[in-house]
C-alpha positions in Angstrom: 88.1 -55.3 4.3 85.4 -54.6 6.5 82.9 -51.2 6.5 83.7 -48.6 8.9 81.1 -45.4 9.5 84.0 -43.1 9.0 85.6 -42.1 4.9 84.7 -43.4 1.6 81.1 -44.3 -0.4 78.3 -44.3 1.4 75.9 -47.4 2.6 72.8 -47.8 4.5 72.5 -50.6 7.0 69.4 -51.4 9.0 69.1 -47.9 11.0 72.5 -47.1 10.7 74.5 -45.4 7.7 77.6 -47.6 7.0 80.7 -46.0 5.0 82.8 -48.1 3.0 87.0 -47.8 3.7 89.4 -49.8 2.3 91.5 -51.1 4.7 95.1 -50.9 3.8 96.5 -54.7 4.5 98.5 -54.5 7.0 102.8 -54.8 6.6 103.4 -57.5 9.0 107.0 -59.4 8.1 105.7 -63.4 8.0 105.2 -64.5 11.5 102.7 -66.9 12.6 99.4 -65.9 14.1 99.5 -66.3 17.8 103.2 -64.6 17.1 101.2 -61.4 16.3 100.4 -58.9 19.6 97.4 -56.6 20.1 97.3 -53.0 21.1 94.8 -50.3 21.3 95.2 -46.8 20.4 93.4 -43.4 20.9 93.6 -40.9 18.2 92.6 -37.9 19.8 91.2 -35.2 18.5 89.5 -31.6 19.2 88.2 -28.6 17.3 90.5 -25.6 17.4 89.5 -22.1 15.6 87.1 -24.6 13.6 90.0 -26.7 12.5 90.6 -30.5 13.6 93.6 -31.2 15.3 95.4 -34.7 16.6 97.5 -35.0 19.4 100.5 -36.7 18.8 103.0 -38.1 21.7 106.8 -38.8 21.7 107.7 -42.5 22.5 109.3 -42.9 25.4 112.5 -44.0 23.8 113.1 -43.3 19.9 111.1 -40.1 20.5 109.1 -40.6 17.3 106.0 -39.0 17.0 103.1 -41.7 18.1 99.4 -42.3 19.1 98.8 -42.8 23.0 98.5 -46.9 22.8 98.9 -49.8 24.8 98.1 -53.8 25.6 94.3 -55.0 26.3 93.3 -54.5 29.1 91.2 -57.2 31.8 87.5 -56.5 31.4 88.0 -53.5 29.5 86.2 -53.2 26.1 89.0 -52.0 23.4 87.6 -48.2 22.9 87.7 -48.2 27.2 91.4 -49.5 27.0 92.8 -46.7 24.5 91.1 -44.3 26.9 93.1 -45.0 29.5 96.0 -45.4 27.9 95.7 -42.0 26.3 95.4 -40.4 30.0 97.9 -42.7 31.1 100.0 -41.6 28.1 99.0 -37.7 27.4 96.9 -37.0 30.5 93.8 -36.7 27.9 90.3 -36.1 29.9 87.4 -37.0 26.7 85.0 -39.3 25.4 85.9 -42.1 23.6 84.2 -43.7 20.7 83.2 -47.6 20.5 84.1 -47.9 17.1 87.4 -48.9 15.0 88.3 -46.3 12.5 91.2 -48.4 11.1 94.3 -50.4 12.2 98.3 -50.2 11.7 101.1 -52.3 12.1 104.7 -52.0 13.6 107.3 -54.0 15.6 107.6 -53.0 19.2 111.5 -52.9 20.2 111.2 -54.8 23.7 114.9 -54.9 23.6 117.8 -55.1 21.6 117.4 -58.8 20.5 113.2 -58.9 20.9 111.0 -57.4 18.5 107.2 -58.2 18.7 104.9 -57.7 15.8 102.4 -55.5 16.5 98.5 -54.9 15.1 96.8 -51.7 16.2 92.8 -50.6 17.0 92.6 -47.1 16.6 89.4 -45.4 18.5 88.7 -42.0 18.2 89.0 -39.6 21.7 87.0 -36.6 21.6 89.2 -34.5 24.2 87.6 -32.5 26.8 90.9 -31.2 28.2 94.6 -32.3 28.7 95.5 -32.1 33.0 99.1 -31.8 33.2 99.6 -34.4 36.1 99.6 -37.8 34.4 101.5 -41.4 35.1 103.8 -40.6 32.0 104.4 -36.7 32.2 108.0 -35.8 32.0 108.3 -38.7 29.9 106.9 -37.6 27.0 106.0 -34.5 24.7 102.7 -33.7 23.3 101.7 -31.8 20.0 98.4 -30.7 18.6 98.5 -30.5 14.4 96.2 -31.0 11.6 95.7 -34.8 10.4 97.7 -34.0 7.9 100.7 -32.7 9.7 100.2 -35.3 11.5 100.7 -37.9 9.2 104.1 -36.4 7.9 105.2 -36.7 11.5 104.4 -40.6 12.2 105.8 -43.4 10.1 103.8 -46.2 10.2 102.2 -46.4 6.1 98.9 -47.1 7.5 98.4 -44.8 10.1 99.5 -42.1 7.9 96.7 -43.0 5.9 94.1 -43.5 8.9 95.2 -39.6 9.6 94.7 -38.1 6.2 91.4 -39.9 6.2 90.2 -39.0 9.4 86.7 -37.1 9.4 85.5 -36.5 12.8 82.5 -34.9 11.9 81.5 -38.2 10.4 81.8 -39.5 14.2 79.5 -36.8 15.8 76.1 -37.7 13.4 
């Protein structure tokens, strides 16, 4: 468990207010540490008709409902990395945030006999506007929707909870 700025009882730090999340653990089979892969994603966001909305992508091939996400990159610092991903992913133009609102697991299907285990950064992406030509268009399907829509639609436990919890106007102080 670690202390997060974004849901949950509040804390003051030196010049900085702290809120305290509990960090679901995450549901990783047993595999041994350097077994375990790292990936970066962007939950983006916006403010439509004074609602919050999340854009959700399709996976390129079960065509579940996902966050833009994707492997470290070289010299990139992790918020940076989800950025581009996100463009890369949903042609999303915005401002990330440098901070970790929360992580979720999964196994990534590199084929039909290799499945890595997977632990996921979220950073939040204020979007400024989706541009239609993108590395992955055609590929893919995007959605706006509420968190909480959102969290019906994607099936990882602890990203579901990541998106019911998610308070953007906690980000923006």
């Amino acid at each position: 468990m670690g202390r997060s700025r974004i849901a949950g009882s509040k804390h003051r730090g030196p010049g900085r207010m702290y809120l305290s999340v509990k960090q679901p653990p995450l549901r990783l089979r047993v595999f041994k540490k350097r077994e375990i892969r790292t990936q970066f994603a962007a939950l983006c966001y916006r403010f439509h008709k004074d609602q919050v909305q999340v854009l959700l992508i399709t996976s390129r091939t079960s065509r579940r409902w996902i966050l833009p996400k994707g492997w470290p990159l070289e010299g990139e610092k992790p918020a940076d990395a989800a950025m581009t991903e996100a463009f890369e992913e949903a042609g999303v133009k915005g401002k990330p945030i440098d901070f970790c609102i929360g992580m979720y697991s999964y196994m990534k299907v590199m084929s039909k006999k290799l499945s890595l285990p997977c632990a996921v950064s979220v950073f939040p992406v204020r979007v400024k506007k989706l541009v239609d030509d993108f590395p992955e268009a055609g590929q893919r399907k995007r959605k706006w929707v509420t968190p909480k829509k959102a969290a019906k639609l994607v099936r990882e436990p602890e990203l579901q909870k990541i998106l019911l919890h998610f308070d953007p106007a906690m980000l923006e102080r």
